[in-house]
PyMOL Python script that loads the backbone (N, CA, C, O; Angstrom):
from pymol import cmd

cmd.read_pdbstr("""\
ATOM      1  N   UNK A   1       0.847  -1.176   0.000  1.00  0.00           N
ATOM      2  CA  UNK A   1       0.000   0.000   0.000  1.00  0.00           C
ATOM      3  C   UNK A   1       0.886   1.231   0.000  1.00  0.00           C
ATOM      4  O   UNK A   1       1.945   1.323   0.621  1.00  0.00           O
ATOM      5  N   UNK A   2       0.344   2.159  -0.757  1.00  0.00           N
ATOM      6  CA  UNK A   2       0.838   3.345  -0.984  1.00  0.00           C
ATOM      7  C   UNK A   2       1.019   4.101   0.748  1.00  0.00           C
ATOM      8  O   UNK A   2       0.461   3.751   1.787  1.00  0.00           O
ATOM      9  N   UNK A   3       1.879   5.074   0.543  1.00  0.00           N
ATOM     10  CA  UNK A   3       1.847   6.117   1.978  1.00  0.00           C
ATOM     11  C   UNK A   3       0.637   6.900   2.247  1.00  0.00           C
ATOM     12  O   UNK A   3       0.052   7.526   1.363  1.00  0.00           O
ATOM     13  N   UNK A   4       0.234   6.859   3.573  1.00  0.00           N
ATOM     14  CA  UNK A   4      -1.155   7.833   3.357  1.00  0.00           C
ATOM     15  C   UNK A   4      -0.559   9.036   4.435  1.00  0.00           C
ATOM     16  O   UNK A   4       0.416   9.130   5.180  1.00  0.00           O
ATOM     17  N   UNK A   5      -1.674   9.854   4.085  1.00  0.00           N
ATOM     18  CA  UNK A   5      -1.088  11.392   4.458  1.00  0.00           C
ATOM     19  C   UNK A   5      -1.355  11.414   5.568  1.00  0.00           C
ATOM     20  O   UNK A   5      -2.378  10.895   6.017  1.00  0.00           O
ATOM     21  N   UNK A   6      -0.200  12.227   6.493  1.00  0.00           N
ATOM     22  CA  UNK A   6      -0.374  12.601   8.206  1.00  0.00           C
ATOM     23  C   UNK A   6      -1.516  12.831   8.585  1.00  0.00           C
ATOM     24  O   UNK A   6      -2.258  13.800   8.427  1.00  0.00           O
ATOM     25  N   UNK A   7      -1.658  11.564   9.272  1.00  0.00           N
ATOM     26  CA  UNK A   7      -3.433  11.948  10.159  1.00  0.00           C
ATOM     27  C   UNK A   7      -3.552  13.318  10.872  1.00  0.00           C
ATOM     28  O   UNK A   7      -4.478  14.123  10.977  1.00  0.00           O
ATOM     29  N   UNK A   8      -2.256  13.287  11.331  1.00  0.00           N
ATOM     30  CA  UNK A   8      -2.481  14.712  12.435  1.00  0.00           C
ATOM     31  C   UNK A   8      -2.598  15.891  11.525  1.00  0.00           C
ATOM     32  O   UNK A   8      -3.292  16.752  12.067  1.00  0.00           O
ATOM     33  N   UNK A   9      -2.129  16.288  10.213  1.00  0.00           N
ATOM     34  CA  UNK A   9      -2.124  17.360   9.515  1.00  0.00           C
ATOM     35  C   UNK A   9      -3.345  17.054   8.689  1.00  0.00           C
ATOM     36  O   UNK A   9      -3.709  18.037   8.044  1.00  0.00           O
ATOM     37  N   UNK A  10      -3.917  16.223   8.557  1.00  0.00           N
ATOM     38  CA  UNK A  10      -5.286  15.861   7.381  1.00  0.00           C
ATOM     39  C   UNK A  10      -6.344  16.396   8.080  1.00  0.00           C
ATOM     40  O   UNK A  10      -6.523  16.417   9.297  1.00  0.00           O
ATOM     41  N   UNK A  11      -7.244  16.962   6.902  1.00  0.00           N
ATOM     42  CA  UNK A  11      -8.959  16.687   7.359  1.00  0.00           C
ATOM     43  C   UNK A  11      -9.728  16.077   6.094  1.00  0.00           C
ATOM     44  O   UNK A  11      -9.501  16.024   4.886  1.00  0.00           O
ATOM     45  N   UNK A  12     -10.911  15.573   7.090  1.00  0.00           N
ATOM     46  CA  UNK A  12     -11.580  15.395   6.201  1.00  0.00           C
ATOM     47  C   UNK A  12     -13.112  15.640   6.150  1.00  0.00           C
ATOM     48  O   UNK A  12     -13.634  15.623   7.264  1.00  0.00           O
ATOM     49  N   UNK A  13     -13.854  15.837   5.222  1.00  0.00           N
ATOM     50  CA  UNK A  13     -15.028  16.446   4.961  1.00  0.00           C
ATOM     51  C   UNK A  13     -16.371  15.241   4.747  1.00  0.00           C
ATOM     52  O   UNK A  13     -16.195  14.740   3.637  1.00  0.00           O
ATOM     53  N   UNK A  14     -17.359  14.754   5.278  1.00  0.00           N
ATOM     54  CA  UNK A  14     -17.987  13.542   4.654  1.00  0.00           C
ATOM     55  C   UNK A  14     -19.450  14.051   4.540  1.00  0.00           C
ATOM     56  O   UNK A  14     -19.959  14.377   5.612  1.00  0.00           O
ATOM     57  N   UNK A  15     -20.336  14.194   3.248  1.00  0.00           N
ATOM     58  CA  UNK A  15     -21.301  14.426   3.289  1.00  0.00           C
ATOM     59  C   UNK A  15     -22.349  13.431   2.823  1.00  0.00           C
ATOM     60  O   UNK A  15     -22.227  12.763   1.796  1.00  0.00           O
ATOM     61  N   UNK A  16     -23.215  13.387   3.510  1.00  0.00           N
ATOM     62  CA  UNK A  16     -23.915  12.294   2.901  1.00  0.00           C
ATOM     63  C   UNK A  16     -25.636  12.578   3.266  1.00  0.00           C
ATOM     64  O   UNK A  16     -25.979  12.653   4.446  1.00  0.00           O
ATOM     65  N   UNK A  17     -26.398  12.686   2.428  1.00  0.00           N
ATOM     66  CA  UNK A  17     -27.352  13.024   1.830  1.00  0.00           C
ATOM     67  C   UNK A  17     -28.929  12.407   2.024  1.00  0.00           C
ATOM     68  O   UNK A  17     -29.553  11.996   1.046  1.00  0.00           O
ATOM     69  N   UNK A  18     -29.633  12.385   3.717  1.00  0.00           N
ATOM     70  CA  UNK A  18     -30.344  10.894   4.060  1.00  0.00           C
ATOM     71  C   UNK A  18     -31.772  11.559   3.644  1.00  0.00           C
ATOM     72  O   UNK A  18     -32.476  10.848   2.926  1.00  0.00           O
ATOM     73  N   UNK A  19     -32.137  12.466   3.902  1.00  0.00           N
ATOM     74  CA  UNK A  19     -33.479  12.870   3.758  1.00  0.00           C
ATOM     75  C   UNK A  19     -34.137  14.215   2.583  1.00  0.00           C
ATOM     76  O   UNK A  19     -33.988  15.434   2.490  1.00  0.00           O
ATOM     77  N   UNK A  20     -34.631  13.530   2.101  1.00  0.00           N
ATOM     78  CA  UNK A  20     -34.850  14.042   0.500  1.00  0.00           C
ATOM     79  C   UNK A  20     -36.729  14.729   0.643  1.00  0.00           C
ATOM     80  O   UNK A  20     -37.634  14.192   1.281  1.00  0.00           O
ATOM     81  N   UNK A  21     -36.798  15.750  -0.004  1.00  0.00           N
ATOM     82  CA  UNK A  21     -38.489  16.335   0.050  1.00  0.00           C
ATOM     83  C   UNK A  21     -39.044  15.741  -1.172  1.00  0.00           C
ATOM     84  O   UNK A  21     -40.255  15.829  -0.969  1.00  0.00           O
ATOM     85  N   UNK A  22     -38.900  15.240  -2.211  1.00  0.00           N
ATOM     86  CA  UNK A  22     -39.152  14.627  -3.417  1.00  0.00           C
ATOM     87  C   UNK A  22     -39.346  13.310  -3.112  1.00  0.00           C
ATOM     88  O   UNK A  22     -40.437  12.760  -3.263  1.00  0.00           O
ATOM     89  N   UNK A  23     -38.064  12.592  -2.564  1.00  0.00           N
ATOM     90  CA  UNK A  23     -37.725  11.695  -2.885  1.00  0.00           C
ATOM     91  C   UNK A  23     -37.941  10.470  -1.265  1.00  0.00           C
ATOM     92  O   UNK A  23     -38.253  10.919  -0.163  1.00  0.00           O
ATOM     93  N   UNK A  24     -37.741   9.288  -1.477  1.00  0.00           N
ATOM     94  CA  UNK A  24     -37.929   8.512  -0.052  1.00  0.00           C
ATOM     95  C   UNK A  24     -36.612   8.746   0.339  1.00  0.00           C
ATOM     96  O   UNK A  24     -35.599   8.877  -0.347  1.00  0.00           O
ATOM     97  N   UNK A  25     -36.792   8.782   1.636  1.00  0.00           N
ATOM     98  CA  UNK A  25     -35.589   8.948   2.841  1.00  0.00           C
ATOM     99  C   UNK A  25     -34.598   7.869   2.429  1.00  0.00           C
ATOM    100  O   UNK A  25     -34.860   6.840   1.806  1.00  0.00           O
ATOM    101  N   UNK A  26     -33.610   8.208   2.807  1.00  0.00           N
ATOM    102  CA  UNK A  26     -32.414   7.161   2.792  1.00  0.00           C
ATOM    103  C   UNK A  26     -31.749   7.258   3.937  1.00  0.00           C
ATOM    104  O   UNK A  26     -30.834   8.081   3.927  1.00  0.00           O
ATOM    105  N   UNK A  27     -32.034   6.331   5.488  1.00  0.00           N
ATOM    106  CA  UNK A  27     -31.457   6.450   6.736  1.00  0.00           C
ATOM    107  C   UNK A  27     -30.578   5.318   6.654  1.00  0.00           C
ATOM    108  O   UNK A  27     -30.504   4.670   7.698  1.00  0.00           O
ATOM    109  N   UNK A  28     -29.873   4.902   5.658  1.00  0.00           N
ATOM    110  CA  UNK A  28     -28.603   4.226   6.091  1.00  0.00           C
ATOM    111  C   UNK A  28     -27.482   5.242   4.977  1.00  0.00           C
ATOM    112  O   UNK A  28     -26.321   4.890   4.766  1.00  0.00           O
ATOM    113  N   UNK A  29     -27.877   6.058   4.581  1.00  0.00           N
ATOM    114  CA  UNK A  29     -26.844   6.977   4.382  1.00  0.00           C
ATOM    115  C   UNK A  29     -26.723   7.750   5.569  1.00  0.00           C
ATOM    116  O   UNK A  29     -25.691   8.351   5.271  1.00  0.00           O
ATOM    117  N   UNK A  30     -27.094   8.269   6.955  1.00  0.00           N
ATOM    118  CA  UNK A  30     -26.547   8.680   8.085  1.00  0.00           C
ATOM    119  C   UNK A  30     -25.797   7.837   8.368  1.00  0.00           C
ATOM    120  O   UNK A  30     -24.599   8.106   8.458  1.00  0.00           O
ATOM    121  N   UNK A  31     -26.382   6.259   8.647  1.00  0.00           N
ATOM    122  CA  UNK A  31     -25.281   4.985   9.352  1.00  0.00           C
ATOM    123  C   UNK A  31     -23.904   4.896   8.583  1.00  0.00           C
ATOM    124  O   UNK A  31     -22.832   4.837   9.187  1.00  0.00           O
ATOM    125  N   UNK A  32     -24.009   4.893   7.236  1.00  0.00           N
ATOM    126  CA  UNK A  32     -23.016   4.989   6.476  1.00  0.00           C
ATOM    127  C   UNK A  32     -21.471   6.086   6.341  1.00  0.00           C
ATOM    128  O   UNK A  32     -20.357   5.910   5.850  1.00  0.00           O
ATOM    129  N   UNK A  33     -22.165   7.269   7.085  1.00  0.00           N
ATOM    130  CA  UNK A  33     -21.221   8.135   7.043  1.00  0.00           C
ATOM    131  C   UNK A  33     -20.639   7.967   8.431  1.00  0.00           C
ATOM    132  O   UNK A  33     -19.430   8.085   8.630  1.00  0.00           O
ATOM    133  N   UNK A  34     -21.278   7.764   9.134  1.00  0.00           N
ATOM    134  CA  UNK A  34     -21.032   7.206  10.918  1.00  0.00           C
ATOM    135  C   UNK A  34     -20.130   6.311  11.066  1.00  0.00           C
ATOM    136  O   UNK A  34     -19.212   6.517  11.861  1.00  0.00           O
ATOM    137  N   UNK A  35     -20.221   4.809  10.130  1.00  0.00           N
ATOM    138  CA  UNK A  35     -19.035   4.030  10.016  1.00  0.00           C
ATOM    139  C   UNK A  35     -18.177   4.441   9.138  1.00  0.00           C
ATOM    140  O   UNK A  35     -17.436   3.514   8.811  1.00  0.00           O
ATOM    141  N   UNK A  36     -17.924   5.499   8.563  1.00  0.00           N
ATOM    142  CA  UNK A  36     -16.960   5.703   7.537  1.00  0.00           C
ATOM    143  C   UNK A  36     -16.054   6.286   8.332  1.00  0.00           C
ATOM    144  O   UNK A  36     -14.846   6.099   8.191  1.00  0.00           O
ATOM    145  N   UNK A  37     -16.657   7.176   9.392  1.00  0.00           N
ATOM    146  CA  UNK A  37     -15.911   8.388  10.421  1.00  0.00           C
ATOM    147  C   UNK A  37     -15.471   7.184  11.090  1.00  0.00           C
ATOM    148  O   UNK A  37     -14.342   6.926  10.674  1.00  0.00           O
ATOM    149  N   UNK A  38     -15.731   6.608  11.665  1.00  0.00           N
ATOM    150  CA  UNK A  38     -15.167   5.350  12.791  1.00  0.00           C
ATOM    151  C   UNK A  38     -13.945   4.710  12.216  1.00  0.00           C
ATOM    152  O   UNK A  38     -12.825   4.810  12.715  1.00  0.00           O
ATOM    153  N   UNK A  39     -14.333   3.834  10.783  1.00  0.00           N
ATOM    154  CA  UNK A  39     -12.861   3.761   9.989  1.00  0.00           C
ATOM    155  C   UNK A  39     -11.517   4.547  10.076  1.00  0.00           C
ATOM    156  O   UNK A  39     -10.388   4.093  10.260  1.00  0.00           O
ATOM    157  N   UNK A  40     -11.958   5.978   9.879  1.00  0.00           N
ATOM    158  CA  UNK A  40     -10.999   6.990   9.398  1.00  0.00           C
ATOM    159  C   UNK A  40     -10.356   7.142  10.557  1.00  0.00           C
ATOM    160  O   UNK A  40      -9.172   7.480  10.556  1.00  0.00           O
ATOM    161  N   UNK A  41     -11.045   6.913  11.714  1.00  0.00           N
ATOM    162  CA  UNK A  41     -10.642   7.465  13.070  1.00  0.00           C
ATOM    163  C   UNK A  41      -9.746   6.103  13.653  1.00  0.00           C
ATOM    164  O   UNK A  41      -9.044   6.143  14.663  1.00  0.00           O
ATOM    165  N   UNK A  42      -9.884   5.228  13.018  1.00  0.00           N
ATOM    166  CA  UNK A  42      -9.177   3.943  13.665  1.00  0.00           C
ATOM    167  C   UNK A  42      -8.215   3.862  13.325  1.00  0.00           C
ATOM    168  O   UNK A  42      -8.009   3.569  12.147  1.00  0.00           O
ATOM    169  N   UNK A  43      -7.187   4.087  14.211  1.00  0.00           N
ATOM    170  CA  UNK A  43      -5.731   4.082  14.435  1.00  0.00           C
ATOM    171  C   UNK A  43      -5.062   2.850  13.466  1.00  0.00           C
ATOM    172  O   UNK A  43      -3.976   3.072  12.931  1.00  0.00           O
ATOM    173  N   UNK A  44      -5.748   1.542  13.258  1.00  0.00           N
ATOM    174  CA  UNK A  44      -5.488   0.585  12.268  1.00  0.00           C
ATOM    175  C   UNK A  44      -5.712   0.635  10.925  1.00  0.00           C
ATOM    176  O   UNK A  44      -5.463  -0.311  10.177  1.00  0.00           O
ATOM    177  N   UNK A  45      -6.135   1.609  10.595  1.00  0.00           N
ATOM    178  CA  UNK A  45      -6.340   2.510   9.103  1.00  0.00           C
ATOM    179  C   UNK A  45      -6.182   3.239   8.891  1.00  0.00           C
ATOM    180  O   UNK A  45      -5.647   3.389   7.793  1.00  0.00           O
ATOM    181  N   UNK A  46      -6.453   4.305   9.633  1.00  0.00           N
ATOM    182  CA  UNK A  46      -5.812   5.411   9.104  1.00  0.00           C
ATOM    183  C   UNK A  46      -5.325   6.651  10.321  1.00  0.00           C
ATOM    184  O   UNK A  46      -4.320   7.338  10.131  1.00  0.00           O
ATOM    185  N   UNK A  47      -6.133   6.793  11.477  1.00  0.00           N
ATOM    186  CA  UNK A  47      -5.855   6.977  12.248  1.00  0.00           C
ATOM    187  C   UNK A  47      -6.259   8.754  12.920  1.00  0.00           C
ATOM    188  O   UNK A  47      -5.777   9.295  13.915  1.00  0.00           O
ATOM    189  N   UNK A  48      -7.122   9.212  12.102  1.00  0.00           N
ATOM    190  CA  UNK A  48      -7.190  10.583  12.227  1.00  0.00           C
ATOM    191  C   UNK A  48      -7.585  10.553  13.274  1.00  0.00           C
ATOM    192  O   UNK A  48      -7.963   9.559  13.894  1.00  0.00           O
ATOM    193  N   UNK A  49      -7.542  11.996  13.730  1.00  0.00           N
ATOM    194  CA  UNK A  49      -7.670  12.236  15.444  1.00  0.00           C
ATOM    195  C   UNK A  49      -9.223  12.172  15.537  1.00  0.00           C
ATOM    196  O   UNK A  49     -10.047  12.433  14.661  1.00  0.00           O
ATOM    197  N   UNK A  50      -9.428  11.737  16.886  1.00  0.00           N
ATOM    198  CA  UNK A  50     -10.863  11.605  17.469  1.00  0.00           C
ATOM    199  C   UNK A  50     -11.558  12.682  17.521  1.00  0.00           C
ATOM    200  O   UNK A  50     -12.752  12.695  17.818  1.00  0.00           O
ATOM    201  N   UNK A  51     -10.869  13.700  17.235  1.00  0.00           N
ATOM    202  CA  UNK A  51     -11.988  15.580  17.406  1.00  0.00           C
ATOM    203  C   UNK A  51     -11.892  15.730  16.321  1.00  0.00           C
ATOM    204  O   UNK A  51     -11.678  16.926  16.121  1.00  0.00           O
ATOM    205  N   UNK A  52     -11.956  14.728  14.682  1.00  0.00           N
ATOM    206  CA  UNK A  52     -12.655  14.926  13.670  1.00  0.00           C
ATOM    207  C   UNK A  52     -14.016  14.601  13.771  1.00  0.00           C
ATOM    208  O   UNK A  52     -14.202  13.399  13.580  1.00  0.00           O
ATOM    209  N   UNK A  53     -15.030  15.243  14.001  1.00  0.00           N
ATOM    210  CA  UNK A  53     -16.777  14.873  14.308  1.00  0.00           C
ATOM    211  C   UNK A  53     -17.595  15.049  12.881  1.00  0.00           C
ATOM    212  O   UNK A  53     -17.335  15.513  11.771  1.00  0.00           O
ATOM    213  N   UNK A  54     -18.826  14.368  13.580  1.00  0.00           N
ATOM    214  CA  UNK A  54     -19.316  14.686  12.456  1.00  0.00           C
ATOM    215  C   UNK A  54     -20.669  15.792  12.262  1.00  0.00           C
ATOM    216  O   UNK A  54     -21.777  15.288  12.441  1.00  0.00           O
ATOM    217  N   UNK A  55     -20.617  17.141  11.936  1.00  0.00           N
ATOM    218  CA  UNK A  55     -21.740  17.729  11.996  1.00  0.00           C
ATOM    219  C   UNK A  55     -23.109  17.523  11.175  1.00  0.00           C
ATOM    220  O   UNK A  55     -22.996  17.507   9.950  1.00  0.00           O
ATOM    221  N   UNK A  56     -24.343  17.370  11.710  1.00  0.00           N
ATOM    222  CA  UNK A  56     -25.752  16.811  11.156  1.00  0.00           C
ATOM    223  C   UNK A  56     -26.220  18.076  10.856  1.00  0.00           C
ATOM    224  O   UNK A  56     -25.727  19.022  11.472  1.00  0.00           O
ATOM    225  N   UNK A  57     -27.241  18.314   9.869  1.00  0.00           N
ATOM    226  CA  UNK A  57     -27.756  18.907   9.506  1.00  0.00           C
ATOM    227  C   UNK A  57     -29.070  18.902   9.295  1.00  0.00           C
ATOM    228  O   UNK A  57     -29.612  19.865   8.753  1.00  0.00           O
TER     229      UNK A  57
END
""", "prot")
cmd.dss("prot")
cmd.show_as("cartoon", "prot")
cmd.util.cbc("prot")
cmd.orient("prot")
């Protein structure tokens, strides 16, 4: 595997898109971005710091 970039100097941005006025809800796109943050944050992958959160909207 390639080098990945300093957790401590990285951010990252995750948007994900659950509730639609047109369209039917999609509530495993919240769960989805929830385990993605958990990944990113796990020291065995990648490791970014734990006060990357995630803001809801």
């Amino acid at each position: 595997m390639g080098l990945l970039s300093d957790p401590d100097r990285s951010e990252v941005v995750l948007i994900g898109v659950h509730g639609y006025t047109s369209l039917e809800n999609l509530p495993a796109v919240a769960q989805n971005v929830e385990a993605l943050r958990a990944a990113l944050t796990d020291p065995d992958a990648w490791g970014l710091p734990g006060t990357a959160g995630i803001q809801r909207g």
